[in-house]
N, C-alpha and C positions, 0 to 999 in steps of 0.2 A: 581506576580507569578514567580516562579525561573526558568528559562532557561529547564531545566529536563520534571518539570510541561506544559511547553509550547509545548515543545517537545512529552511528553506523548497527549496532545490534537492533537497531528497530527498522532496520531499512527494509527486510521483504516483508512487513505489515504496511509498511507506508508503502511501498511501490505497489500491492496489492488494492489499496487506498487509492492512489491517484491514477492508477488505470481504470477503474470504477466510475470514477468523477471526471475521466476524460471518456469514456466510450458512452457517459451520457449529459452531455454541454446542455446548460442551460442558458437565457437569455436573461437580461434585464435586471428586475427588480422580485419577480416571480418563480423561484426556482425551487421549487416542492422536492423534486428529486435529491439534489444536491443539498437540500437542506438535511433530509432523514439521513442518508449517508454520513452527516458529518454526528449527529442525533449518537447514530450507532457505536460512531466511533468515538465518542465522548463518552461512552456508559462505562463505571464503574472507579473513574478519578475523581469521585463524589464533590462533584461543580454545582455550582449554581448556576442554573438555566434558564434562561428568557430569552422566546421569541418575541422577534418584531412583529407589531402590525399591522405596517403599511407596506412592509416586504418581509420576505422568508428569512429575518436575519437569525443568527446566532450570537448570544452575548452571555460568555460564560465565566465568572467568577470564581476565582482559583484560591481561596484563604489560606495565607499563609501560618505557622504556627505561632510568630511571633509578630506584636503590635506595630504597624508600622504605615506608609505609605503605598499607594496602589498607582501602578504600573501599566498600561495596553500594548498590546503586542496588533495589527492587525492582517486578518489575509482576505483577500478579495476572492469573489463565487464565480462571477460571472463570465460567462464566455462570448463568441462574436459570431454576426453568422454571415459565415466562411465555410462555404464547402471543402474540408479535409481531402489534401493529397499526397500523405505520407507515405500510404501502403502499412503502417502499423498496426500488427494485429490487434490491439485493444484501439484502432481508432473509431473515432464517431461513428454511430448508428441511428444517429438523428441529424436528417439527411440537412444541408445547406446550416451546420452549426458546430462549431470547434471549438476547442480551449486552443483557441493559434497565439493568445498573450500567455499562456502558462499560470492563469489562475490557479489551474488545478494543482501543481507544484506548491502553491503560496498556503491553498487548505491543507492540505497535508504537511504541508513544514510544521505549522500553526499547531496542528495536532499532535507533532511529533513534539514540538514544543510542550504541550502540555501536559505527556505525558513525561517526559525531562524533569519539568517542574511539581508534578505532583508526587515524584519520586524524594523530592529535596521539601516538602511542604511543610516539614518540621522546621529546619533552617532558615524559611523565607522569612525575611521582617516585614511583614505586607502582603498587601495581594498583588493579582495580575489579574488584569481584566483582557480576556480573547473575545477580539471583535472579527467576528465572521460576516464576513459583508457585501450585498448583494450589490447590484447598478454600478458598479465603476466605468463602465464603459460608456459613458455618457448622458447617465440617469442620474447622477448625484447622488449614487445611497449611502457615502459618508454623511453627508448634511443632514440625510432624511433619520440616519440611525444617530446621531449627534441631538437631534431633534427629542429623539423617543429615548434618550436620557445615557444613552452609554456612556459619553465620560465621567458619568455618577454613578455608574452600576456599583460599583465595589462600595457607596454610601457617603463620597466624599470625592471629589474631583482628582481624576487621575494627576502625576505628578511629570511624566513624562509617557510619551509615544514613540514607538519605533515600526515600519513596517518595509519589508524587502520587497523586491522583486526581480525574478529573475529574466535573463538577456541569453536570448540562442544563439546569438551572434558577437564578433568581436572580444571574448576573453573567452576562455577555457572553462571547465567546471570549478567552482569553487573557488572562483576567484572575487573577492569583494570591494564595493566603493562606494564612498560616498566623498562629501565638502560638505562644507559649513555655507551657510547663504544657501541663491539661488540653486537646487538641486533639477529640478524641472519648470519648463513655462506653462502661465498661466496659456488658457484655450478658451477661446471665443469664434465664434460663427455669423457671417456675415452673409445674407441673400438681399442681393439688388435687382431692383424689375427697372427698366426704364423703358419709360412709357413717350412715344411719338405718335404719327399719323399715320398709317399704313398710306400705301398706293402702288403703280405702275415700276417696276424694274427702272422701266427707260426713263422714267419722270420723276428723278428725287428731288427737282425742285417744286414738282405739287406736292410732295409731302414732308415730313421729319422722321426722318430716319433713326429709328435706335441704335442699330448696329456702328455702324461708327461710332457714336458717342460712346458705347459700351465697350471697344476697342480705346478708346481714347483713356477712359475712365480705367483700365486693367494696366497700361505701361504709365498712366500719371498717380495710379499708386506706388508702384516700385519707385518711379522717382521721388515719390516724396518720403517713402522710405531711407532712401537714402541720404536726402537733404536735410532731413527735421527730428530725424528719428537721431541720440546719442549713440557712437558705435559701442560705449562701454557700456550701455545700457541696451543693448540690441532687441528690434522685432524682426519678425518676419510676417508676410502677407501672400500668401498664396492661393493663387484664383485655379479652383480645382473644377469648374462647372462654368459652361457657357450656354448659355441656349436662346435660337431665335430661329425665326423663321418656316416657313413651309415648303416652298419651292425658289429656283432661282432668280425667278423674275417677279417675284413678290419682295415689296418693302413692308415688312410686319409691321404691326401695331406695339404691338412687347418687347423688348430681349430682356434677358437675365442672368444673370451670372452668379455666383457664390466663393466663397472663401473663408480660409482659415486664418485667425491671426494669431499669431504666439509674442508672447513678450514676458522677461525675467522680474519687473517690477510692479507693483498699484501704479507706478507716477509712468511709468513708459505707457503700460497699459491704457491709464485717463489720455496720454498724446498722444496716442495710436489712432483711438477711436475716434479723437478731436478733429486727425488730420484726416482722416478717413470720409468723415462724413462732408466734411468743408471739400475736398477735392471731389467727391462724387455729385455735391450740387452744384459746385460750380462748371462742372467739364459739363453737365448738363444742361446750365443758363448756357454755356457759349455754343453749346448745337441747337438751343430752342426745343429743347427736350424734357422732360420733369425725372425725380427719381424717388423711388420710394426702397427706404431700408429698413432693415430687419437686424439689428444687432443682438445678437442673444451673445452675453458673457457667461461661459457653463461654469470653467473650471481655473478658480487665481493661481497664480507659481507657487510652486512646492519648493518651500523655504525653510533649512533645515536649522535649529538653532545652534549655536560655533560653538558654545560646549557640549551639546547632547552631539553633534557630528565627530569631535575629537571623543568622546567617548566611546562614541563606535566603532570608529578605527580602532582604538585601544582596545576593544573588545572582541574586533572581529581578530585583528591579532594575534590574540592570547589564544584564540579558537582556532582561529583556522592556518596559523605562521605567520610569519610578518613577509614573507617573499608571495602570500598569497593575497596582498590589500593594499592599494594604492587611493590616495585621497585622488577623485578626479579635480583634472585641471579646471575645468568648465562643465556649466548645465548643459543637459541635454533639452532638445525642443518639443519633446512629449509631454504630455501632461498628465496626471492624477487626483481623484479628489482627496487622496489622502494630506493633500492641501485644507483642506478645512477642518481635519484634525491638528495639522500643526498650525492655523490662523486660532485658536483656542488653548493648545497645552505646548511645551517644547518639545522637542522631539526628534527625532531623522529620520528619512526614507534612503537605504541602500541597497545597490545593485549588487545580482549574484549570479555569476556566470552557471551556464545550464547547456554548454555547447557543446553535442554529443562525441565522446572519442573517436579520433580516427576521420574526423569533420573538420577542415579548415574554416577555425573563426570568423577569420575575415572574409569569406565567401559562403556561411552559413547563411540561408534563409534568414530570414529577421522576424523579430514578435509580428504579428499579423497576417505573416505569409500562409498561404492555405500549405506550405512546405513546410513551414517552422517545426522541428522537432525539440523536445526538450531532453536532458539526460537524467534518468530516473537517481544515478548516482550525485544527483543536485541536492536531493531530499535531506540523507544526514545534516548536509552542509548548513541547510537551510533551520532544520528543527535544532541544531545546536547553537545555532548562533542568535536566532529569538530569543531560545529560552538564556543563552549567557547575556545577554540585555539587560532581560527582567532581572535576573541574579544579582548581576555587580550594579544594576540601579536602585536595588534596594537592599546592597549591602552583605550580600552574599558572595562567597568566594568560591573559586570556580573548581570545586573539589569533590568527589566523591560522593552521594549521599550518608547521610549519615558522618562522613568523617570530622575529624575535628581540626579546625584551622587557628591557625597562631591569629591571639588579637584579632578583637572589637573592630569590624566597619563601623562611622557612622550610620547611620539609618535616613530618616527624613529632616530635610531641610541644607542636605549637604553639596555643593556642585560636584554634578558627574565624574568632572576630574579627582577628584578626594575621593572615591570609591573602590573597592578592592577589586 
């Protein structure tokens, strides 16, 4: 039976599983609920277990039978809060909170996975280390469980990282992708307050008006976007917040605005902000204005390393067809912290279509939407292709439990591409 096949026999436990963890979304870094559920459903593939401190993580160590190198698989907990409008009978029951990214899809793959691999535990040359992990959604709980030792759980720093995630929109179920390089952009946040004189509507020369210069300061970033930024090296800058004012005949004392910036490199990223801040003082010396910034850098691009990304392909391949995996052409402008798992070990992050039958792709809802549905039949797709990861990254062939396979893999120490 192939790996897929195995997987698919576990599918009404796992779909049982992620209606559970989707009719009750957690938030943040805090998620008690979602932690015991996953608790439950770990018992009995005799793992090694440790929770986090500083959040409800899970980090379970999977020994393999034979000596070798250690391996992380990761799936993110955390949910958004998004008031749910699917109409799905297992949707949220905790009101203004959703799994609208499909976290809940990613713990359940993860545990479909481990249950995959503790079937094969004699075979594995190594461990796998399963990082179950809270805060992605803009708390940084990769850094924070990075922190409290996970890439050393297994006793010895993992050798490579892999973590999925799936898209409601734009490919069909089970369709997989990743590249080598830039996979996702880094994400930072930007709040500017610019401060002038308040006064009389009719009288802006008794005072200093912010709004204008705040206007000024929103279309001289785009341009300088376009002027100074590399196109092969691209950002983007988007002003998602504006706010000034109280009535129409009032010149405020404040305005402010906010924005996003996205960018694919460290070196675009450092001239982004460079250019950023130099245009926002100066459009404010030329109105006699002041401004005060706020740059928070959350999350750097998610940059997959060019042989653990052809190793993936090879392996989603092997798993899923080859008519069902396409190396994407270009990153996308979202971002993840499972970037500072791969700024530490090599690794890939790929996408996995999740977009319900009978649902145009291209006009599906997309991750975030309070619409966003995900296909329960994403699940096998997902637990078979984690667990073939950790398999053919530590040397194992993607066979049967128990069966016996022609010739020795290497084990540790050997590039991905050289693996069975």
């Amino acid at each position: 039976m192939s790996l897929l096949n195995e997987a698919r026999a576990l599918a009404p436990a796992l779909t049982e599983l992620r209606h559970a963890l989707h009719r009750e979304p957690e938030l943040g870094l805090d998620l008690p609920l979602t932690q015991a559920k996953i608790l439950r459903a770990l018992e009995g593939l005799g793992l090694e277990i440790r929770l986090g401190t500083a959040l409800s993580s899970v980090t379970a160590v999977l020994r393999g039978g034979r000596p070798g190198p250690a391996v992380l698989l990761r799936g993110d907990m955390d949910a958004l809060p998004v008031r749910e409008d699917t109409g799905l009978p297992y949707a949220s029951v905790l009101d203004g909170r959703m799994h609208a990214c499909g976290h809940d899809l990613h713990v359940t793959g993860l545990v479909g996975a481990a249950r995959l691999l503790a079937a094969r535990r004699e075979e594995l040359a190594g461990d796998v280390v399963l990082m179950f992990q809270p805060g992605e959604e803009g708390q940084g709980g990769a850094r924070i469980m990075i922190d409290e030792g996970v890439l050393d759980a297994a006793g010895e720093r993992v050798v490579a990282a892999y973590a999925l995630h799936v898209i409601s929109t734009g490919v069909p179920t089970g369709f997989a992708a990743t590249r080598p390089g830039p996979m996702l952009a880094a994400s930072d946040q930007v709040t500017v307050t610019v401060r002038g004189r308040g006064g009389h509507g009719s009288s802006p020369h008794s005072a200093a008006d912010p709004v204008p210069a705040l206007c000024a300061m929103v279309t001289a970033l785009q341009t300088a976007v376009t002027r100074e930024i590399d196109v092969f090296d691209p950002a983007v800058v988007t002003v998602g917040l504006i706010q000034a004012g109280t009535a129409a005949n009032v010149i405020p004392e404040t305005a402010r605005f906010a924005a996003t910036v996205r960018t694919f490199s460290d070196a675009s990223r450092a001239r982004v902000r460079t250019v950023f801040e130099r245009t926002v003082h100066g459009v404010a010396a030329a109105h006699g204005v002041s401004a005060g910034i706020d740059y928070t850098e959350q999350y750097p691009p998610t940059v997959n390393d060019a042989a653990e990304a052809g190793f993936a392909l090879e392996t989603a391949r092997r798993i899923l067809g080859e008519h069902r995996v396409l190396e994407a052409p270009a990153p996308m402008a979202g971002a993840e912290d499972f970037s500072f798992v791969l700024r530490e070990v090599p690794g890939a992050f790929v996408g996995l279509g999740a977009c319900p039958p009978g649902t145009d792709p291209a006009n599906a809802p997309m991750n975030h939407s309070p619409r966003a549905v995900y296909d329960d039949s994403a699940l096998p797709y997902a637990a078979a292709l984690l667990a073939g990861l950790a398999l053919r990254r530590l040397g194992t062939p993607l066979t049967a439990p128990g069966a016996t396979a022609p010739g020795t893999a290497p084990r540790s120490g050997s590039a991905p591409a050289a693996r069975a």
